[in-house]
N, C-alpha and C positions, 0 to 999 in steps of 0.2 A: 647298619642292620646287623642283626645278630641271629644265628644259625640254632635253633630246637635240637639239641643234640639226642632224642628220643631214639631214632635210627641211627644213631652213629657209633658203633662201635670202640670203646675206651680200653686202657688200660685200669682204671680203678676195680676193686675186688668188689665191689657193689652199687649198684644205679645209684642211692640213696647218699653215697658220699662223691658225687660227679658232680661236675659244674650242669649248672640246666642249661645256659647256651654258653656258644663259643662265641666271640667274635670281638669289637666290632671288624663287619668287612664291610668292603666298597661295593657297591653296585653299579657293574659294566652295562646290562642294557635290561631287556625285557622282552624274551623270544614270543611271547606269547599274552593271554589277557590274565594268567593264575599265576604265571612263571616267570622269575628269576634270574638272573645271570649276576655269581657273585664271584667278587673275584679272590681266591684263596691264595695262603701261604704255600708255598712251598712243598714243608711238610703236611700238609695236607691233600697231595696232590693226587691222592687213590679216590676221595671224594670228587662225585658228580656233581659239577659246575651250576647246572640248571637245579632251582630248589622249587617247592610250591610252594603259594603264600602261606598255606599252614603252618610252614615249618619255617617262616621269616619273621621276626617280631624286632620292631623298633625299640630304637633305646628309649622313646618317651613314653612307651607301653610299661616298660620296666621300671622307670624312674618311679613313675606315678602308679605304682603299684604298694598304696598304704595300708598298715595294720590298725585298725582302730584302738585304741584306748577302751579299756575296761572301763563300765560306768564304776565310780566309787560307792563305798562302804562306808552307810555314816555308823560309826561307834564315838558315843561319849556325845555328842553333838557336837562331829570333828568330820569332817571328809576324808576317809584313807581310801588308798588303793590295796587290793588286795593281791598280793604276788604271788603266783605259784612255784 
């Protein structure tokens, strides 16, 4: 599982160059039916243990998160793609 690092507090000089999650971590149990028990490093150990599922997303959410393909540009009666 991987941690929405939205509420976490970074060292980077801007949201925009930050990783969007951390992880992967393990998951220890499930205090509740929204909540979480993950189990962190170390240095991570000022963050709270219990996450909501909001803020948990699976690596196969990620993986399978694709950008489609521009439709092509026919010029000359050739199919190109157009690059920006």
């Amino acid at each position: 599982m991987f941690i929405l690092t939205k509420f976490i507090k970074s060292t980077w000089s801007t949201k925009k160059l930050a990783e969007k999650y951390l992880g992967p971590f393990e998951v220890i149990g499930k205090p509740g039916t929204h909540s979480y028990l993950i189990k962190l490093p170390n240095h991570l150990h000022a963050i709270y243990l219990v996450f909501h599922i909001s803020q948990i997303v699976s690596l196969s959410n990620i993986l399978n998160h694709i950008n489609p393909l521009p439709p092509p540009i026919e010029i000359n009666s050739s199919l190109e793609f157009e690059i920006a």
